[in-house]
C-alpha positions in Angstrom: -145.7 65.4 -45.0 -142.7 65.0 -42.4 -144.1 65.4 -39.3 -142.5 68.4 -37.2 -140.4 67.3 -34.3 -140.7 69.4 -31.4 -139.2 67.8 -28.7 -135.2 69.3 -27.5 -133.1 66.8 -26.0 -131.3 68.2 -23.0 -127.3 67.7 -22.7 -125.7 68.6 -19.7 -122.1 69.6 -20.2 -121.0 70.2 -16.8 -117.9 72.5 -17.1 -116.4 72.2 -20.2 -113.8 74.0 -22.0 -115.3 75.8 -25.3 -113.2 73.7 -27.9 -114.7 70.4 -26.2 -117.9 71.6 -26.4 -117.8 73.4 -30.2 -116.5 69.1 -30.8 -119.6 68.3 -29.0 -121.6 71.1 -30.8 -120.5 70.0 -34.2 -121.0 66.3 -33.8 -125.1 67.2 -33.5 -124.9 70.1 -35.9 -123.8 67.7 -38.5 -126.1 64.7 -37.4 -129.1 67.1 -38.2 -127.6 68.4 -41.4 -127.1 64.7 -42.6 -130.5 63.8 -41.7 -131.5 66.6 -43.6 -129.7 65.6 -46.7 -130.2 62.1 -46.3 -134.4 63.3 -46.3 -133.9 64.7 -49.7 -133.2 61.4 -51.4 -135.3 59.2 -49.6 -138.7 58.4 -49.8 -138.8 57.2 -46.3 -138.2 60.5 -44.3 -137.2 60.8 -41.2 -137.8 63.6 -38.3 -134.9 65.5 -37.3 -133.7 65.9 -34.1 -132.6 68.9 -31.3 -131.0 69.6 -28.5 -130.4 71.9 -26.1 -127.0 72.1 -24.6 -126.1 73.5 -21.6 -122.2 74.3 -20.0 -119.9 76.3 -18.2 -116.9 77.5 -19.8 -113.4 77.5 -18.2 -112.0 80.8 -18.9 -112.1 82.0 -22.5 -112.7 84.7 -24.7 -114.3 84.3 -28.6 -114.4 86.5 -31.7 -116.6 85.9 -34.5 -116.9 86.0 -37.9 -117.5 89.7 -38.0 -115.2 90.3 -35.1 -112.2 92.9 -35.0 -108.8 91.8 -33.2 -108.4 95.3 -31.7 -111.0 94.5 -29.2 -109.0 92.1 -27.5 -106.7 93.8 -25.3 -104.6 91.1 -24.1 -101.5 89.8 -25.9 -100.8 86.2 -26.7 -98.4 86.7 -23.4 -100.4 87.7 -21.1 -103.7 85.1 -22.6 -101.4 82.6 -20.8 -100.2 84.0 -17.8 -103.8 84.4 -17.1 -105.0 81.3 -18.1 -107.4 82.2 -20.7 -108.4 80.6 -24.0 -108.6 82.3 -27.4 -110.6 81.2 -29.9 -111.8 82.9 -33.3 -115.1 80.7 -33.9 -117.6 80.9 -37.1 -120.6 82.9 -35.1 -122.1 85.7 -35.4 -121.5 89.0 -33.2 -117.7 90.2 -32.3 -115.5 89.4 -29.1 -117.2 87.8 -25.9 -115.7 86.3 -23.1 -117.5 82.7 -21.3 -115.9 81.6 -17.9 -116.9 80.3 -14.7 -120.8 81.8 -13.2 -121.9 81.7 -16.4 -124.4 80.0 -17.7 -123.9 79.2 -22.0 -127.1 77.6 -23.6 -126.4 76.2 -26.9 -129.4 75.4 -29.1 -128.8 72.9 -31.5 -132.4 73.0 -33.8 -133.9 72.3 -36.9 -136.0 75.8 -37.3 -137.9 73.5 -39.9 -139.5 71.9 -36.7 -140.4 75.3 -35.4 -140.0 78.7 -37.6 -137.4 79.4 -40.4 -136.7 82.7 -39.4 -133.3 83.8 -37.9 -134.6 87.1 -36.8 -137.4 85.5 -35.0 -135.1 83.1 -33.7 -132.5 85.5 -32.0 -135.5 87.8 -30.7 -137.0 84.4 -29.2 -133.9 84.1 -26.9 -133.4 87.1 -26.5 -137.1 87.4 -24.7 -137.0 83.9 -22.8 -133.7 85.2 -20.9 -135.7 88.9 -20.3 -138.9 86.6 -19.2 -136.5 84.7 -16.6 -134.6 87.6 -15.6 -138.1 89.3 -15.1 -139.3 86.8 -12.0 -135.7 88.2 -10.3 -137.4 91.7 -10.5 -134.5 92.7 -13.1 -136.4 94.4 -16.1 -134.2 93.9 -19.0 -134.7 94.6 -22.6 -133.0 95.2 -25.8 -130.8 97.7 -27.5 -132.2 98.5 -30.9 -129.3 97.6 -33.4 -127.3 95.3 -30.6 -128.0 91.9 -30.0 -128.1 90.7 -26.8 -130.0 91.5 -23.1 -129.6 94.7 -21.6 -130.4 97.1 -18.8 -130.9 101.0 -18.3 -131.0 100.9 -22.5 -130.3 104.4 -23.6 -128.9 105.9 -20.6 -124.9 106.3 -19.5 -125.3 103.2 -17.4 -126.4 101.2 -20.1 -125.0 97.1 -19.3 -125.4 94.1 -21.1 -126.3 91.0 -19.1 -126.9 88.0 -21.7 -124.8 88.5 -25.3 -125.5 86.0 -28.2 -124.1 84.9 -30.9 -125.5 82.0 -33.6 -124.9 80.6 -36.8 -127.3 78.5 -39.1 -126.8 76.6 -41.9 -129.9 74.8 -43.9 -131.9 76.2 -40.9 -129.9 74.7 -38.2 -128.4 76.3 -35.3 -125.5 76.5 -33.4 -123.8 78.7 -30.7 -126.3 81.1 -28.7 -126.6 82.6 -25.5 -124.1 83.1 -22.4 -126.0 84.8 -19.4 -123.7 86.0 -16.3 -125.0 85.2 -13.4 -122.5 85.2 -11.0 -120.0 85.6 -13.5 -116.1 87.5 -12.3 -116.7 90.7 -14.2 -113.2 91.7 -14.2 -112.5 89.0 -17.1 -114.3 91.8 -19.4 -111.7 94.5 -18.5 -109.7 92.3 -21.2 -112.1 92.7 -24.0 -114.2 95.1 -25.7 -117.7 93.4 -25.0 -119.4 92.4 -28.3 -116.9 95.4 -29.8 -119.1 98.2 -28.0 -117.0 100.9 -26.2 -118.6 103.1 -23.3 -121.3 100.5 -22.4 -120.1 97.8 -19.2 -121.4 94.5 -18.6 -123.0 93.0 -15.8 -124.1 90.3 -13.8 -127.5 88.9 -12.0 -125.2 88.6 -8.7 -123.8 92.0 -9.4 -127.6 93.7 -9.3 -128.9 91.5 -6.8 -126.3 91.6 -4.3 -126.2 87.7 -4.0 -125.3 84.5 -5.5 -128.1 83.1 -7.8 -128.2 79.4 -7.8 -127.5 78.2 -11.3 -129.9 75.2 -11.6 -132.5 77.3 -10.6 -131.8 79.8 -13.5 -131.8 77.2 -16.0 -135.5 75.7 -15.0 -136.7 79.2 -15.4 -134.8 79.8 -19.0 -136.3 76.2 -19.8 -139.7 76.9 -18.9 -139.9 80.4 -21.1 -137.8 78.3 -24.0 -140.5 75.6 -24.0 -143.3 78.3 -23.8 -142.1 80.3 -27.0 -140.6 77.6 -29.3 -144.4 75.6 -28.1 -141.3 72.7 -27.4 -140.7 69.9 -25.1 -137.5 69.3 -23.1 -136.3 65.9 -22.4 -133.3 64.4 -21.0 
């Protein structure tokens, strides 16, 4: 029996606009997939690999699959006078937007080495960012029917903090999870986050009153990642 292969190799992108990075996203999503293939008619199997890739986005704003153009409420026009890309991508979830402040985790795994369950999956990430968010005395949770982090769930000041977004395909991932943490919230003024009106968005910097260093977010996001997935980073 193939032996499971828990062990997430860690890419730093650095800053990185999103179509550079889907290239980069792609190149691993397909290495896994052909290993997986390959596995199928061989006799000598081999483990497949993942990786955890982690970037900041120059300005841009996504739609996925599902997604409705009416929630972007910039023209093409005014995309370029301010600088911002748009992309329609092959995720799940509606319209986003990813710049600068923002930290974007991008899982690329086999769930064959861990758990073939999508559900499981996104309620994985969704809990390692409410864990880290947790030792920042932020008590975040989720919003029954709307993926993502939240705060103040079921009352008028309802605000997401972390939205998500994957696709899978013979059990691997792609895309995931963009957390603000000192994230320019005025770039969502262009948008209707995730296509849900009368709910804002937030940041860790906006509750806390303070820039959060961003390397120290990520050790805590790896440490809860490695905890719940029972994985290994390595770089």
């Amino acid at each position: 029996m193939l032996k499971k292969n828990k062990n997430i190799k860690v890419v730093e992108l650095g800053n990185k606009s999103f179509i550079d990075a889907l290239l980069i996203q792609e190149n691993y999503f397909n290495k896994i997939i052909d290993t997986k293939r390959s596995n199928r008619k061989s006799e000598n199997k081999i483990s497949t690999q993942n990786f955890m890739l982690w970037v900041e986005h120059k300005p841009v704003i996504t739609i996925g699959k599902s997604g409705k153009g009416k929630n972007l409420l910039l023209n093409k026009n005014e995309l370029i006078e301010k600088e911002i890309d748009y992309y329609q991508t092959n995720r799940g979830g509606d319209i986003t937007f990813h710049g600068p402040g923002q930290i974007v985790g991008y899982p690329i795994l086999d769930l064959d080495n861990f758990f073939t369950d999508i559900h499981k999956y996104l309620r994985f990430l969704e809990e390692l960012v409410i864990l880290t968010l947790k030792e920042y005395n932020l008590n975040c949770e989720r919003s029954q029917g709307e993926t993502g982090v939240w705060l103040d769930v079921g009352t008028p000041f309802a605000r997401k903090i972390c939205a998500m977004g994957v696709k899978a395909s013979r059990w691997v991932t792609m895309h995931g999870f963009a957390l603000n943490v000192n994230t320019d919230l005025s770039y969502f003024d262009y948008i209707v986050p995730c296509g849900i009106k009368g709910k804002g968005v937030t940041s860790m910097e906006n509750e806390l009153g303070k820039k959060i260093p961003f390397n120290e977010v990520k050790e805590k996001l790896t440490k809860h990642f490695e905890c719940l997935f029972e994985a290994n980073f390595s770089r």
